[in-house]
C-alpha atoms as one frame of an Amber mdcrd trajectory, in Angstrom:
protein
 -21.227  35.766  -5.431 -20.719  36.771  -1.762 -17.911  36.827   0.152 -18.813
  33.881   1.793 -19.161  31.495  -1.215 -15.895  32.542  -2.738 -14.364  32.034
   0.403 -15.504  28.626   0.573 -14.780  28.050  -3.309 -11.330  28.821  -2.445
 -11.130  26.573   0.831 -12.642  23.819  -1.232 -10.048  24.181  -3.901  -7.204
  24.201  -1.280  -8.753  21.092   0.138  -8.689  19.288  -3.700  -4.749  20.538
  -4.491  -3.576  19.194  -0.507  -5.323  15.804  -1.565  -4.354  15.299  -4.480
  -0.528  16.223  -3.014  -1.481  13.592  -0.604  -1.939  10.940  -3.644   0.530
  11.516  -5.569   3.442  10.724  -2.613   1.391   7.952  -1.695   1.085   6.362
  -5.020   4.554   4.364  -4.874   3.556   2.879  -1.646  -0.032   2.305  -3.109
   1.784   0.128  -6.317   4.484  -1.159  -4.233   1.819  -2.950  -1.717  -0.277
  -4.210  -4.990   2.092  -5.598  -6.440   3.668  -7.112  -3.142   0.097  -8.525
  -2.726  -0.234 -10.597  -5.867   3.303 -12.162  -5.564   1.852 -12.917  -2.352
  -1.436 -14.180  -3.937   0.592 -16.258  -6.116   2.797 -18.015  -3.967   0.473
 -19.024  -2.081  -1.908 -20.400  -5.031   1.155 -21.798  -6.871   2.788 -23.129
  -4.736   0.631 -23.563  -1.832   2.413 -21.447   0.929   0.530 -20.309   3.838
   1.334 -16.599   4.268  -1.011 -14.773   6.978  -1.843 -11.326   5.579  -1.229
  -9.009   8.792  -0.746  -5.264   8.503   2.899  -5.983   9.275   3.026  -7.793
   6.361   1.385  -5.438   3.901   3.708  -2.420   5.612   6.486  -4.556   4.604
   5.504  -4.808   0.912   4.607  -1.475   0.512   7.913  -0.309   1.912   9.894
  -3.255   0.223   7.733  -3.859  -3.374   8.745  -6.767  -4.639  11.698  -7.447
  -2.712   9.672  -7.150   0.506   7.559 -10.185  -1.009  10.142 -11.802  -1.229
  11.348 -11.779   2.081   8.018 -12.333   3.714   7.918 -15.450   1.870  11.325
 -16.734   2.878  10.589 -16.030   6.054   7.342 -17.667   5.760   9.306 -20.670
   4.609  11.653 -21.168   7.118   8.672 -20.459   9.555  10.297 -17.504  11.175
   7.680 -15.054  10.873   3.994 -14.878   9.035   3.347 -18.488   9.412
């Protein structure tokens, strides 16, 4: 191998390690937002709620999980906000 391809063998590996860094402190924001999304889902299919899906809405769940649902709803409810 030259000096070239192990230099880029080595870039390339920094590259995979600095993504994968990237996923893992994303992944509670990843599961917080899906599961966020299907209390949403199912408030509106059970119960018939109109909640628009905004990326306000889905920054809110994935900061907030399932209490963040929760309080998009209410305020969906009381039509506050998200109506």
């Amino acid at each position: 191998m030259t000096g070239l391809e192990i230099l880029v063998l080595v870039a390339v590996l920094a590259l995979v390690l600095v993504a994968a860094q990237l996923v893992r402190a994303a992944r509670p924001f990843i599961v917080n937002a899906i599961v966020g999304l299907v209390v949403l889902y199912l408030a509106q299919a059970v119960f018939g709620l109109t909640i628009a899906i905004t990326p306000v809405v889905i920054a809110i769940v994935a900061l907030g999980g399932l209490p963040g649902s929760i309080v998009v709803i209410v305020l969906s409810v009381l039509e506050i906000a998200f109506v």
